[in-house]
C-alpha positions as CSV (number, residue, x, y, z in Angstrom):
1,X,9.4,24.8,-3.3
2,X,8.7,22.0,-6.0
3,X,6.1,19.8,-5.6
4,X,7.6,16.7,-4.5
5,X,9.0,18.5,-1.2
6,X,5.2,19.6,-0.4
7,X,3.9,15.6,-1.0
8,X,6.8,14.7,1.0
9,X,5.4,16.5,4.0
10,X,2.0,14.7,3.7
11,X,4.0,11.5,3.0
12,X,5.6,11.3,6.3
13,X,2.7,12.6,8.2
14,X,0.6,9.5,6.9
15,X,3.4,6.8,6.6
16,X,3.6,7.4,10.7
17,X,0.0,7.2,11.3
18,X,-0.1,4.4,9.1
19,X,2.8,2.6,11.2
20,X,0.9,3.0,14.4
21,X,-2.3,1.8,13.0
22,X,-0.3,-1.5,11.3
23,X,1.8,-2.0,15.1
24,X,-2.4,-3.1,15.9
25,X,-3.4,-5.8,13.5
26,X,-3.6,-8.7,15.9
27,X,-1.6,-11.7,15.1
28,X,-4.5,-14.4,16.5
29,X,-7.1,-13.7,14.1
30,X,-6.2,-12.4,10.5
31,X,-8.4,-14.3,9.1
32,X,-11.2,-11.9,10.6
33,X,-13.5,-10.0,8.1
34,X,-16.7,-8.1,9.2
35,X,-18.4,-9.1,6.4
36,X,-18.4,-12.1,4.0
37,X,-17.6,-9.8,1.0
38,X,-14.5,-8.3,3.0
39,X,-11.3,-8.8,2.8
40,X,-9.8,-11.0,6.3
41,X,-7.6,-8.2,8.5
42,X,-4.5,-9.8,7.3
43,X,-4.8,-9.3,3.5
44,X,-5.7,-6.1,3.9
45,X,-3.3,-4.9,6.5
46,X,-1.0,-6.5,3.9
47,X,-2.4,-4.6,1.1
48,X,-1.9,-1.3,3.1
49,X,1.9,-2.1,3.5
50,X,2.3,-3.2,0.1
51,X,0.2,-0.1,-1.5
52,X,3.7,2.1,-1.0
53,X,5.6,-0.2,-3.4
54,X,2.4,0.9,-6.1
55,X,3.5,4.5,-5.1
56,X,6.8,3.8,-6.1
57,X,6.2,2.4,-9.3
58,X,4.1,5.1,-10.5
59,X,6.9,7.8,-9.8
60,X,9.7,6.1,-11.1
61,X,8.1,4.1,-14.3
62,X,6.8,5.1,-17.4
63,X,3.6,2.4,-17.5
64,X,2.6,-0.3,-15.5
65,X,0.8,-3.3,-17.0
66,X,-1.2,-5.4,-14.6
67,X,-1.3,-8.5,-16.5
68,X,2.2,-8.3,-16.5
69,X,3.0,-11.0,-13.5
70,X,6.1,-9.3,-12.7
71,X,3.9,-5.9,-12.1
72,X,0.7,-7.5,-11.1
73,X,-0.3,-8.0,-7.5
74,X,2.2,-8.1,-4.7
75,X,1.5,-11.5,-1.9
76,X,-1.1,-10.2,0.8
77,X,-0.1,-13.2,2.8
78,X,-0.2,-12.5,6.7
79,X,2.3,-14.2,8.1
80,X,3.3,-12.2,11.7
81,X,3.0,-8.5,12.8
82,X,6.7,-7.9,12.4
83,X,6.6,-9.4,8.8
84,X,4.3,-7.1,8.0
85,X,6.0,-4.4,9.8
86,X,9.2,-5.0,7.5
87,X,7.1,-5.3,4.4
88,X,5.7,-1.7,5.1
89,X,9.0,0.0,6.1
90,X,10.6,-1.3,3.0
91,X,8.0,-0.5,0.6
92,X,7.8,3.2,2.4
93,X,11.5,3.7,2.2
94,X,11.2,2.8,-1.5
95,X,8.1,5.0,-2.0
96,X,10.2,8.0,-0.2
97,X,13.2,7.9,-2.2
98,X,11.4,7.6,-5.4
99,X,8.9,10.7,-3.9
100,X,12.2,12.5,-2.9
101,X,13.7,12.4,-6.5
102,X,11.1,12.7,-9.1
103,X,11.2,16.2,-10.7
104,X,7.6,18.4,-11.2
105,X,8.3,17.7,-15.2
106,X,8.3,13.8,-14.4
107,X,4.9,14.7,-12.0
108,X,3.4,16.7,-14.9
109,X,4.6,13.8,-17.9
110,X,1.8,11.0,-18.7
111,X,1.7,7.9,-16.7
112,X,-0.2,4.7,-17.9
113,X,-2.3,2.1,-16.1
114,X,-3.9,-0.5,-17.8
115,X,-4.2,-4.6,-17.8
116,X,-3.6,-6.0,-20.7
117,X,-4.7,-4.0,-23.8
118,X,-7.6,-2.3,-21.6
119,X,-5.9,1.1,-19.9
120,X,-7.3,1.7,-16.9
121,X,-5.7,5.5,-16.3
122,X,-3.1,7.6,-18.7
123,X,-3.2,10.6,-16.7
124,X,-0.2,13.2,-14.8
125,X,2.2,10.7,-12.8
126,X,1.6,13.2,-10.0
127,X,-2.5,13.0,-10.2
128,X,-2.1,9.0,-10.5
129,X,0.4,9.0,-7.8
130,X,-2.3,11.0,-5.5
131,X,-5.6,9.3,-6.7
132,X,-4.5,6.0,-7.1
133,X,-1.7,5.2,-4.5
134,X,-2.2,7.9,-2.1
135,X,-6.0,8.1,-1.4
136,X,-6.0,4.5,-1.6
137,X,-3.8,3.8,1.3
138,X,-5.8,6.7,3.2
139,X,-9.4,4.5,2.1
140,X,-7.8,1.2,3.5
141,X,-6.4,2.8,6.4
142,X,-9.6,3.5,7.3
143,X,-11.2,0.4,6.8
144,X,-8.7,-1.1,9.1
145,X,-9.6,1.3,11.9
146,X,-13.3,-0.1,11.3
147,X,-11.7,-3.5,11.6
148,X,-9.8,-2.9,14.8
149,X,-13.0,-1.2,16.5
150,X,-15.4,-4.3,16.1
151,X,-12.5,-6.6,17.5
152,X,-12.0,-3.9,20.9
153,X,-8.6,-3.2,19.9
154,X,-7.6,0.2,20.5
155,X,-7.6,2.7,17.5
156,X,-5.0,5.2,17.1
157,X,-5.8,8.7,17.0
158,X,-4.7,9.2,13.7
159,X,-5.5,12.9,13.1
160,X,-6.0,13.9,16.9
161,X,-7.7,12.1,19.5
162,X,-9.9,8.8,19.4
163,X,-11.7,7.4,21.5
164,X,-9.1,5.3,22.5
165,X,-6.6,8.2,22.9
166,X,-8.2,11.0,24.0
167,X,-6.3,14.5,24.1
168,X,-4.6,15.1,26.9
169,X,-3.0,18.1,27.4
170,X,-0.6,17.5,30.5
171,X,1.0,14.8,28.0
């Protein structure tokens, strides 16, 4: 099995828990933020669906360059759920096709992150692809379950039950 076929599995698992937790970020209030040093829901819910278009970049680019305007940071403007919705499907689709290709000799070649002359990262494309696209979608994912609880809107159970969805077995 190459290696691409086994992060595809974990892929798909997360991009669906991912969907159901994005289907919750309320439209009324995206300008909520727990703290004054938080981001508002809205940017980050629109970081989250964004992050999968980092993914793809790292497996199917040599470098990226963060100064670089045309690599830099994507718009984190909330303008509706089912923008946001269609932002996170397309950047998923890309990330998928782009995990679904790459070869374990691309995975093991260098890839390098850096802004401007300072490089952030120039480690495997397969380690950068799980440290710094995959883990952080899982960290911000779970920052927005925070953000969902202290508004009472239900949380997914994204790895079993919650307390919003507890198991139930005659389901």
């Amino acid at each position: 099995m190459r290696v691409n076929e086994i992060l595809l599995q974990d892929f798909d698992a997360e991009v669906a828990a991912t969907r159901r937790l994005l289907e919750r970020i309320p439209e009324d209030n995206p300008e909520f933020k727990p703290h004054e040093k938080s981001f508002e829901i809205g940017k980050l819910a629109m970081h989250v669906a964004t992050l999968p278009r980092f993914g793809a970049r790292i497996l199917s680019t040599p470098a990226m360059n963060m100064k670089d305007p045309e690599q830099g940071f994507p718009d984190l403007t909330f303008r509706s759920r089912e923008a946001l919705m269609d932002t996170f499907t397309a950047a998923a689709n890309d990330c998928r096709a782009a995990l679904a290709s790459v070869s374990d000799e691309e995975l093991a070649a260098p890839w390098k992150f850096s802004f401007g002359d300072h490089v952030i990262s120039n480690r495997p494309r397969g380690e950068s692809y799980r440290q710094m696209f995959f883990n952080h979608l899982l960290h911000h994912r779970g920052q927005l379950t925070v953000y969902l609880r202290l508004q009472d809107i239900p949380v997914p159970g994204l790895y079993g039950p919650s307390a919003d969805e507890p198991f139930n077995p005659g389901t």
